[in-house]
C-alpha positions as CSV (number, residue, x, y, z in Angstrom):
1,X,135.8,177.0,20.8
2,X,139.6,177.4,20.1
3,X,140.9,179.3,17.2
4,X,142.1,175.5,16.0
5,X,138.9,173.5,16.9
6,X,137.7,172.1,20.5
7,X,138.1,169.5,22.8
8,X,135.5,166.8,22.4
9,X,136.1,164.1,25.3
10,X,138.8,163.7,27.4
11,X,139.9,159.9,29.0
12,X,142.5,159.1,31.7
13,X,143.6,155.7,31.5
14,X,147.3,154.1,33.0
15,X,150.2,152.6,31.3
16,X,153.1,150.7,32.0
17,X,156.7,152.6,31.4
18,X,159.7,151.6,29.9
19,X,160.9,150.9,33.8
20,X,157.8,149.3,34.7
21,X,156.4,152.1,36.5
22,X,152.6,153.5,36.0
23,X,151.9,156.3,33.8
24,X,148.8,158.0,33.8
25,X,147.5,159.1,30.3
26,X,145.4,161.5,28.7
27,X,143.3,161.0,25.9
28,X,142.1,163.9,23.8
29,X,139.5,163.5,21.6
30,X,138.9,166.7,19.5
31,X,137.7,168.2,16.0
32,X,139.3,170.6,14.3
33,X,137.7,174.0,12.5
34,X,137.5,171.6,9.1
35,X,135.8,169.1,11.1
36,X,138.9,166.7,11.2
37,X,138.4,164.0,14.4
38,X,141.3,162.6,16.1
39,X,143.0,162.0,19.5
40,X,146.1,163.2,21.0
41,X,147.7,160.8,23.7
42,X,149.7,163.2,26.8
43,X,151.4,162.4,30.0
44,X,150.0,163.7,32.8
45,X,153.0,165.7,32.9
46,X,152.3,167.6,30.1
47,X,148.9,168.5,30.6
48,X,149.5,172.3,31.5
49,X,146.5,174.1,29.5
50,X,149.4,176.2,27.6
51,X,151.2,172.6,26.4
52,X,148.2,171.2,26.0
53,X,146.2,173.8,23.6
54,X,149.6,174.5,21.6
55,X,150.1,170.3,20.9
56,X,146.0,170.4,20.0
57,X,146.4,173.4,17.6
58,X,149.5,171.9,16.1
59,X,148.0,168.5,14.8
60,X,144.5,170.3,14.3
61,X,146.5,172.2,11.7
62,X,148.8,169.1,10.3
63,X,145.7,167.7,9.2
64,X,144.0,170.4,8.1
65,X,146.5,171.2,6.0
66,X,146.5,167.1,4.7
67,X,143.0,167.1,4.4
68,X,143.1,170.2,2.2
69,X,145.5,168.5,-0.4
C-alpha cells in the first residue's frame, strides 16, 4: 500500500478527441488511507508510475482533507 492509499482496479477504455482521434484511457479506481473511494481518469500518456502515484496521492489527500471537515 502507498503512503496515500492503493490502487483498487484499473480499466482501459477509448475515447474520442477533440480532433476526432482515439484516445485510450485509464481508469483508476482507488481508496485512500481514510477509506475515501474514487477514480481518477489519465491519458495513456500520462501513465508513467511517477505521474501516476503523485496525481493518486494528490486527490487521495484533497479528499481526505474534505472528508475531515
Amino acid at each position: 500500500m502507498a503512503k496515500w492509499g492503493e490502487v483498487i482496479e484499473i480499466t482501459e477504455f477509448k475515447q474520442i478527441g477533440d480532433k476526432g482521434d482515439i484516445i485510450t484511457m485509464y481508469r483508476y479506481r482507488a481508496k485512500s488511507k481514510a477509506g475515501t473511494v474514487f477514480t481518477l481518469e489519465l491519458p495513456e500518456g500520462d501513465i508513467a508510475p511517477d505521474k501516476v502515484d503523485a496525481a493518486l496521492a494528490k486527490k487521495a489527500e484533497l479528499l481526505d482533507k474534505t472528508k475531515s471537515l
